[in-house]
Structures are given as structure tokens and as C-alpha cells.
C-alpha positions as CSV (number, residue, x, y, z in Angstrom):
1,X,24.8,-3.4,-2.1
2,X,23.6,-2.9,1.4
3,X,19.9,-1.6,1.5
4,X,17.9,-0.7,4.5
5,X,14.3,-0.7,4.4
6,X,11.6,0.7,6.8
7,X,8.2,-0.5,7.4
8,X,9.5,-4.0,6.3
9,X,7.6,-6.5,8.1
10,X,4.4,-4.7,6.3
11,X,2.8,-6.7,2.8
12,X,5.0,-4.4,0.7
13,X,7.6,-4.5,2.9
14,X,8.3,-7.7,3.7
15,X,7.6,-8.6,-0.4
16,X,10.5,-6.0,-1.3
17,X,13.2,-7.3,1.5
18,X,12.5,-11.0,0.2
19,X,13.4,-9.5,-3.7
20,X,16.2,-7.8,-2.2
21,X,17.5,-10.9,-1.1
22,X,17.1,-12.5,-4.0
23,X,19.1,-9.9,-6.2
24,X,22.1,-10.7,-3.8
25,X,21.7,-7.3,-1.6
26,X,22.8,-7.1,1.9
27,X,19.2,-6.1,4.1
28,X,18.6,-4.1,7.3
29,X,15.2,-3.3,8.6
30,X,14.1,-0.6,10.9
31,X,11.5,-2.3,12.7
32,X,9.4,-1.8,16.0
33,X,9.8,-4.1,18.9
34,X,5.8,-5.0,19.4
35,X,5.9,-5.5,15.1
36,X,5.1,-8.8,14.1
37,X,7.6,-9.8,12.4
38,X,6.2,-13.8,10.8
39,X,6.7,-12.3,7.0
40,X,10.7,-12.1,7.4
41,X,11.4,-15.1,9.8
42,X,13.0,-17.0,6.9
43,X,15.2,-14.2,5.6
44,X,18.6,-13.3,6.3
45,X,18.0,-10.0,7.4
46,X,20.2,-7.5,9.8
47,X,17.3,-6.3,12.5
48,X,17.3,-2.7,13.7
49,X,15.0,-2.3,16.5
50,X,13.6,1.6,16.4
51,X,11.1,3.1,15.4
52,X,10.9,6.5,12.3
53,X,9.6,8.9,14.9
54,X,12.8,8.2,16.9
55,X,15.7,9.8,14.8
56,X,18.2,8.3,17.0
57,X,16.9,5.2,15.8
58,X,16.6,6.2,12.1
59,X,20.3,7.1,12.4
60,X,21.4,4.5,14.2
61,X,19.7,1.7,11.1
62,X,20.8,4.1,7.9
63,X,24.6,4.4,9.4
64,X,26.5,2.2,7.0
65,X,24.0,1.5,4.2
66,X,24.3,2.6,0.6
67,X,20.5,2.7,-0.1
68,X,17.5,3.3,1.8
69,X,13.9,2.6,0.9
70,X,11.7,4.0,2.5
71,X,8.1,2.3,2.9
72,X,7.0,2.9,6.8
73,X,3.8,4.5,7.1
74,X,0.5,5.1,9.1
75,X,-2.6,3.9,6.5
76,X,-5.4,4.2,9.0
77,X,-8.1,6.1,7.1
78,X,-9.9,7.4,9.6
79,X,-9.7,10.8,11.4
80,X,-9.2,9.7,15.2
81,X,-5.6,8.5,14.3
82,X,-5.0,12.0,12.7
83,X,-2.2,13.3,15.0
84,X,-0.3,10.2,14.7
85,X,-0.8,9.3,10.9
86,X,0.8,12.9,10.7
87,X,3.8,11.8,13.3
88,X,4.3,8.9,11.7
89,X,3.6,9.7,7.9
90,X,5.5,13.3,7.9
91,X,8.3,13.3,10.9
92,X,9.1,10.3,10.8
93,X,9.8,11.0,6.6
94,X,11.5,13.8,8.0
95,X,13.8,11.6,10.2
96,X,14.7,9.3,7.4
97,X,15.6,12.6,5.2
98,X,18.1,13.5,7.7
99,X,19.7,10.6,8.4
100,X,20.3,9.8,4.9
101,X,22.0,13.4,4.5
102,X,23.9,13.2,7.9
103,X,25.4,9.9,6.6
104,X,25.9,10.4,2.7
105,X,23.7,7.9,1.6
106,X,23.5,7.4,-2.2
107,X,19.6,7.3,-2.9
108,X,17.0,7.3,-0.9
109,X,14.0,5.5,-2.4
110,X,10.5,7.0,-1.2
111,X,7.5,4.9,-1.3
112,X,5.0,7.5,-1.8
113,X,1.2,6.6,-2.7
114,X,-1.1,7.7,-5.5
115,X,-2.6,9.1,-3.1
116,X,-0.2,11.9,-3.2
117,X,-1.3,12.6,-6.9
118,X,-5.0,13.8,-5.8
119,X,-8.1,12.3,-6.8
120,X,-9.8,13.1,-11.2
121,X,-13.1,15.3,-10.9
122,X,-13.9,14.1,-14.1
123,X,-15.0,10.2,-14.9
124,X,-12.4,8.3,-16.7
125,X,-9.8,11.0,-16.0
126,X,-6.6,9.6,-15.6
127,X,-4.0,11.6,-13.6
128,X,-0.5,11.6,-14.2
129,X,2.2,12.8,-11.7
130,X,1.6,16.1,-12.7
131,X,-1.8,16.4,-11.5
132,X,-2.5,19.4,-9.2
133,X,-3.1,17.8,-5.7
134,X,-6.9,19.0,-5.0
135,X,-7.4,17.4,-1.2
136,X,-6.1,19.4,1.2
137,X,-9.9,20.5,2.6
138,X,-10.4,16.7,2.0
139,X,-11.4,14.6,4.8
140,X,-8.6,12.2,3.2
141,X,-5.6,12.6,6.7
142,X,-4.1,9.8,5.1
143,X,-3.4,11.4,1.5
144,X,-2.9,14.9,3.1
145,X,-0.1,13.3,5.7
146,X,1.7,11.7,2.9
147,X,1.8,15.0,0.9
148,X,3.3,16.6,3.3
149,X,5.9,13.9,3.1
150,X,6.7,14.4,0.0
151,X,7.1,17.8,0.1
152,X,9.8,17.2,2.8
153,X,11.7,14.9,0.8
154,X,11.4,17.3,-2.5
155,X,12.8,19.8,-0.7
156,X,15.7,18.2,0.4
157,X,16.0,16.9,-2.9
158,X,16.8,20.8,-3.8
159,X,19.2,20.8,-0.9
160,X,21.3,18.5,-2.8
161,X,19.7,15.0,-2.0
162,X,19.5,12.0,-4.2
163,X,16.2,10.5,-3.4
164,X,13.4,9.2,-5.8
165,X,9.7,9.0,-5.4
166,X,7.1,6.2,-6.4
167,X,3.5,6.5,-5.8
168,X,2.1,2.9,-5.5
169,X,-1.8,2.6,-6.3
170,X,-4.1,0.3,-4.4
171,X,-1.9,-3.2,-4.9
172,X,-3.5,-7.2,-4.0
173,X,-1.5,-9.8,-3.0
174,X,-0.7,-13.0,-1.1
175,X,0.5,-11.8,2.4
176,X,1.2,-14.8,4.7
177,X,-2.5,-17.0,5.4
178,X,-4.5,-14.3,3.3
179,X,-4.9,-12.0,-0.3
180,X,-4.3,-9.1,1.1
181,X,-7.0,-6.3,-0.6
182,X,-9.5,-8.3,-2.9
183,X,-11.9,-9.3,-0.2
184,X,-14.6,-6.9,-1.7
185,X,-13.9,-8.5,-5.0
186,X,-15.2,-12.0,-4.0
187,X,-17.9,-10.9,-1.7
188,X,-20.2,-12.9,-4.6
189,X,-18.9,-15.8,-2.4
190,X,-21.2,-14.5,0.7
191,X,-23.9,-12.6,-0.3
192,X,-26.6,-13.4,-3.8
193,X,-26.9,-9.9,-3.5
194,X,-23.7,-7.8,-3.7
195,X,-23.5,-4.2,-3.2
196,X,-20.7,-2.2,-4.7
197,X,-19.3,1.5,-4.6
198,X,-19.8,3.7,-7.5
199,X,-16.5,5.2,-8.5
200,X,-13.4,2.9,-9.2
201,X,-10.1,2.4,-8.5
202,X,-6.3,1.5,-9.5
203,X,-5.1,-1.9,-8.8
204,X,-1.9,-3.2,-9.1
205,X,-0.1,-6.7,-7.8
206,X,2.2,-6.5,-5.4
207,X,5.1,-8.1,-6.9
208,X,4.8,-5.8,-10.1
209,X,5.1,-2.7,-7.4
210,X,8.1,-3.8,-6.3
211,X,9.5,-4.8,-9.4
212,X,8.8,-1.0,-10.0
213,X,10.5,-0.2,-6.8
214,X,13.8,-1.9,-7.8
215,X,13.6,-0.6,-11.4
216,X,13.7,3.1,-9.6
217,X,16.7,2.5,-7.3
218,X,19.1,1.9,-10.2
219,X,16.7,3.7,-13.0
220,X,15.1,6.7,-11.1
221,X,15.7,10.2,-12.1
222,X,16.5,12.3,-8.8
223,X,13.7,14.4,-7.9
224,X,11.2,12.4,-10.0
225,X,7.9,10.9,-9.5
226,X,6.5,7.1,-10.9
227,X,2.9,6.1,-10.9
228,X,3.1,2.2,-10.0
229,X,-0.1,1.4,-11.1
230,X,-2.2,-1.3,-12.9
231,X,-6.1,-1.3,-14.6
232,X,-8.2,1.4,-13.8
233,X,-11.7,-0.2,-13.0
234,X,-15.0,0.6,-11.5
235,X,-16.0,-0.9,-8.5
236,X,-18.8,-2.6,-10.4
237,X,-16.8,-4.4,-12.8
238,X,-14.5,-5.5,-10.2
239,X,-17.0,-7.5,-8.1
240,X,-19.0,-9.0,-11.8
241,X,-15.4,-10.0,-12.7
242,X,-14.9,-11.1,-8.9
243,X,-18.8,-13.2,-9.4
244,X,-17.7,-14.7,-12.9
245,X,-14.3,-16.3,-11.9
246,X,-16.1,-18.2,-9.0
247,X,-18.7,-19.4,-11.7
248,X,-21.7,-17.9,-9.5
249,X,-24.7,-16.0,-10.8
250,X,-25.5,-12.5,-8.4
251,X,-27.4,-9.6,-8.3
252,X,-25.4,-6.4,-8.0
253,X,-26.6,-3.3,-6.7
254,X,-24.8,0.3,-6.3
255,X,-24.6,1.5,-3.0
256,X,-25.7,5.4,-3.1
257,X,-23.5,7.9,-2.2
258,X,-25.8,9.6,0.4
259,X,-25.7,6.1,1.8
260,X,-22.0,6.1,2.6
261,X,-22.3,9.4,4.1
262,X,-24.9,8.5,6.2
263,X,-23.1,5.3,7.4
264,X,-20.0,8.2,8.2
265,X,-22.0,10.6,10.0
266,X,-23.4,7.6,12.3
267,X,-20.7,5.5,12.6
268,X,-17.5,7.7,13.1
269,X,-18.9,9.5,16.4
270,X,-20.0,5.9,17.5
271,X,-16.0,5.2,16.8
272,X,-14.4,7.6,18.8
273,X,-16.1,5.7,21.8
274,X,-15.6,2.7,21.0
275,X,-11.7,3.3,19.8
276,X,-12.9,1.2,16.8
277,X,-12.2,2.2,12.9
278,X,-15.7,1.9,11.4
279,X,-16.5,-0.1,8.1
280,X,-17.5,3.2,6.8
281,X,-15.7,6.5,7.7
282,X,-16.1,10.0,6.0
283,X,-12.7,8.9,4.1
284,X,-14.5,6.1,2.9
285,X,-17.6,7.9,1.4
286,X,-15.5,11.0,0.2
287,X,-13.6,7.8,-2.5
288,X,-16.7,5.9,-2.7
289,X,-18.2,7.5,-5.8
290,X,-15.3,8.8,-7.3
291,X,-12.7,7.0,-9.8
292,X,-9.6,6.9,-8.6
293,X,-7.8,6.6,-11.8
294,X,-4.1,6.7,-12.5
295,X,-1.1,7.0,-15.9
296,X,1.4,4.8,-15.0
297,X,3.1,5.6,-18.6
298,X,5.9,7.2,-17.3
299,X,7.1,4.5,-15.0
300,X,6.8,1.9,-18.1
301,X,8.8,4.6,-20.5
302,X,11.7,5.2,-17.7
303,X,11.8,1.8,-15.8
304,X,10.6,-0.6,-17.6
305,X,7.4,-0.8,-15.1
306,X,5.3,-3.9,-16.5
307,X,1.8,-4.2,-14.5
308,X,0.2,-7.4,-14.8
309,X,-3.9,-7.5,-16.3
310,X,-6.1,-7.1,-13.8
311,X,-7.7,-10.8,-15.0
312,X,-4.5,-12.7,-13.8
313,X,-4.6,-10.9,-10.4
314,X,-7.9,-12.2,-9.7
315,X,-7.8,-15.6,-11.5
316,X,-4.4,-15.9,-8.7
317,X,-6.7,-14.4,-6.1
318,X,-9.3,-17.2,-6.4
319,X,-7.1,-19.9,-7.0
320,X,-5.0,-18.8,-3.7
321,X,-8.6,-18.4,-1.5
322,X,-9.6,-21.5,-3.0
323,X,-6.2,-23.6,-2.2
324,X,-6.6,-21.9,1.3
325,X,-10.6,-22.7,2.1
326,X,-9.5,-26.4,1.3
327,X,-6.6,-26.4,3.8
328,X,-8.4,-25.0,6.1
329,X,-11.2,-27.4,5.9
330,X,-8.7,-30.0,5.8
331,X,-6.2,-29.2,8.1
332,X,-3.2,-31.5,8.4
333,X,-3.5,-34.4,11.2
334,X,-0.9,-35.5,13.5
335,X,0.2,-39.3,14.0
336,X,-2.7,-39.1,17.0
337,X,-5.2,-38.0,14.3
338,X,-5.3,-34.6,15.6
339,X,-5.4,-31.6,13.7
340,X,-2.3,-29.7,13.4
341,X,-2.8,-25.7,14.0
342,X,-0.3,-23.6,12.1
């Protein structure tokens, strides 16, 4: 089957095109010319050099494909990149839609976010893809950009369009030299004390999204929605969890919400001279002390979605830092004795 995929040389991205591969399918990848593109050099892949916002590009990389999966998108969350999160995030969503009617293509495949779904008032809430979205007068450009996404491709969905929808939650992984997304969780690693957020989150691996992602090209229902999700946890437990695999004894301590906003009403203006993202934007403090929790039944009922326990994510996460800190502390010599940089 010949697939193309945007945003591929991204973690999800480039972790979907190497499955692809594997199950025998023929790749293309809409990719930028300044996008780094170390994650795919050892693929056989068919390179399209564009960019979503340019449709002529878009068209130019669906023309001839059977399936597209759709993954490019702007995840800054921070106001300044507003205009742009919505260029990328909504028109260029909007250019993919188009090409995929103007060339008959036979699904597309949308990688959404739970951050589509909205956000539980209530503690230990879980919300399903039913949930009535409730950010739109949210400081949240990221989740309100990829709404409006979603609405464009539902839409052409009732024009007649074959396309499906996942919403992936927050997802860790190995990405190249790093594990992309638990550095918070072994912060017990720097610090005897170790602050933490009060809400909590959705955490998935990456591999079991895109097991999720395959499962919905061939197992999707058209117009449909699939939470790809994993444990709900709070913060807190994350970084005790995070303390206990690395066999350390730490104090924890909950970082107050007025705290966070402070931090945002300090260090976004500082920001916007700078051209910066701060450590702590008004994003950041709106999700700090809420819990981000998420049903991921449906996509284990109608795919065959199987998350992995959030203990054998970490226990891979530390055993993958570890393996790295000793490389890096012994890096591999030449025949001079020199050390080799990779």
C-alpha cells in the first residue's frame, strides 16, 4: 500500500514511517527543507519536499498514494506562536483535506490530540470522545488550533470523505540520543527536593500510539474518534514512581497553583522580548493543577488498542537514560585514543 505521512521526521512521525516500513508499505513524506531529518536516514522512504501551508505542495506529495496520515503539527504551547500554531495546525489540515478529495484518496488518517477532547472539571474524571470540548476561552492556542482542525476534517467527512480521527495523549519514548517526555519524571536524579504539579496526566508509549494508528487505518470507522491513551496519573505519583525506580530517597513538594501563575504573569511578557518560550507559560499553569484524564475503551473495543502499564514505560525510561549516561561517560575511542563524537 502506498502511504504518505506528514510531519514525519517528528518522534511520532518518524516511529510510524519506520512501522510502515516494516508492514511492507510503500512511504512518502511531506517534509520541510530546513527539517532535520537524522530519525529517517536509514529508511527507504520517497521524500517530498513542501511544506502543509503550501497546498501545492500537499498536492503535489498525496498525488498517487492510497493512504495519508496525517501527523504535522505546530505544539508550541505558548501564545507568541499563536498565528502560526493556527496556520500550521488548521490550514495546513485544511490543505491535506483537499488534496485527499481532489485526488480520491481512500482514507485519510488524522492524528488529532486529546487535547481536542477538552480537559475533566471534576478529579478523577475520565473523558471519553464524547466530552463536550470546554476550552475555547482557554489560554490553551494549541488545543483550540487543533479543534479547529478537526472540525475541518469532520466536515468534510459529511462531504463524503473517508478520513478517521485519533486523539493521542501525552506519549514517552526513545527519540534518537534522548526519552523524549519523562524528563520531569526523573528529576529525583537532580534535585533531594523535587517539586511536582498538582493535577495529572495521560501517558502513553509511543510505540503503543502507533500501533493504535495502524489498527485505525484498516479498523477505523469513518467519521470516528479513538482515545490513544495509557494510565491516568497524578503528577505526584509520577515523580515518587520516577524517585523509586532509581532507588533514591526525596522529598516531594507540590508546587501551588498561584505559583505557576505567577511564574506566567512574569515570565511570558519577559518572553515576547526575548523570542524565548518560558519554562512556565499561562498554558502551563491553566494544566498544572488539573487532571488531564482520558477513556481509551473505545479504541481497545474497535482496534484492538493495547497501552502498555505505565511501570514498564518508566522501568524502559531508566534503563534507556542509564545505558545513555554510561556511553556518554564513556564514549567510544579511536585507534589514536581519542574520543569518537557521534
Amino acid at each position: 500500500m502506498k502511504v504518505l505521512v506528514t510531519g514525519a521526521t517528528g518522534f511520532l512521525g518518524s516511529h510510524l514511517c519506520r512501522q510502515l516500513i516494516r508492514d511492507g508499505h510503500e512511504v512518502t513524506v511531506l517534509r520541510r527543507s530546513t527539517s532535520n531529518n537524522n530519525a529517517l536516514s536509514d529508511l527507504n522512504l520517497i521524500h517530498e519536499v513542501g511544506d502543509v501551508t503550501d497546498l501545492e505542495s500537499v498536492k503535489r506529495a498525496v498525488k498517487g498514494n492510497e493512504i495519508v496520515v496525517h501527523t504535522a503539527a505546530h505544539l508550541a504551547h505558548w501564545g507568541f506562536h499563536k498565528e502560526t500554531q493556527f496556520e500550521v495546525n488548521a490550514q495546513g489540515t485544511k490543505n491535506v483535506v483537499e488534496a485527499c478529495r481532489q485526488f480520491g484518496i481512500r482514507r485519510l488518517l488524522h492524528v488529532s490530540s486529546v487535547a481536542t477532547i477538552g480537559i475533566p472539571e471534576r478529579h478523577q474524571q475520565l473523558a471519553r470522545e464524547d466530552f463536550t470540548f470546554n476550552l475555547e476561552n482557554s489560554p490553551l492556542t494549541y488545543h483550540i488550533s487543533k479543534k479547529r482542525a478537526e472540525e475541518i476534517v469532520l466536515a468534510e467527512v459529511d462531504l463524503g470523505l473517508d478520513a478517521v480521527i485519533v486523539n493521542p495523549s501525552s506519549f514517552w519514548g526513545p527519540f534518537e540520543k534522548e526519552y523524549r517526555g519523562a524528563a520531569f519524571a526523573l528529576m529525583a536524579k537532580q534535585m533531594a527536593i523535587v517539586p511536582y504539579f498538582t493535577g495529572g496526566m495521560c501517558v502513553a508509549h509511543v510505540l503503543d500510539v502507533v500501533e493504535g494508528i495502524v489498527a485505525a487505518i484498516e479498523k477505523g470507522k469513518t467519521g470516528q474518534r479513538y482515545i490513544l491513551g495509557g494510565d491516568n496519573l497524578p503528577y505526584r505519583s509520577i515523580v515518587e514512581m520516577g524517585a523509586q525506580k532509581l532507588g533514591l530517597q526525596r522529598k516531594f513538594v507540590p508546587i501551588p497553583n498561584l505559583l505557576t501563575w505567577l511564574a506566567a504573569m512574569t515570565l511570558e511578557p519577559l518572553s515576547r522580548i526575548t523570542k524565548r518560550q518560558p519554562r512556565i507559560t499561562h498554558a502551563v499553569h491553566y494544566c498544572a493543577s488539573r487532571f488531564a484524564y482520558y477513556d481509551s475503551s473505545k479504541a481497545k473495543n474497535e482496534l484492538g488498542y493495547s497501552p502498555r502499564d505505565f511501570n514498564d514505560l518508566l522501568d524502559e525510561c531508566v534503563s534507556f537514560t542509564e545505558l545513555r549516561g554510561k556511553a556518554e561517560s564513556n564514549p567510544p575511542l579511536s585507534r589514536e585514543g581519542k574520543a569518537v563524537q557521534n
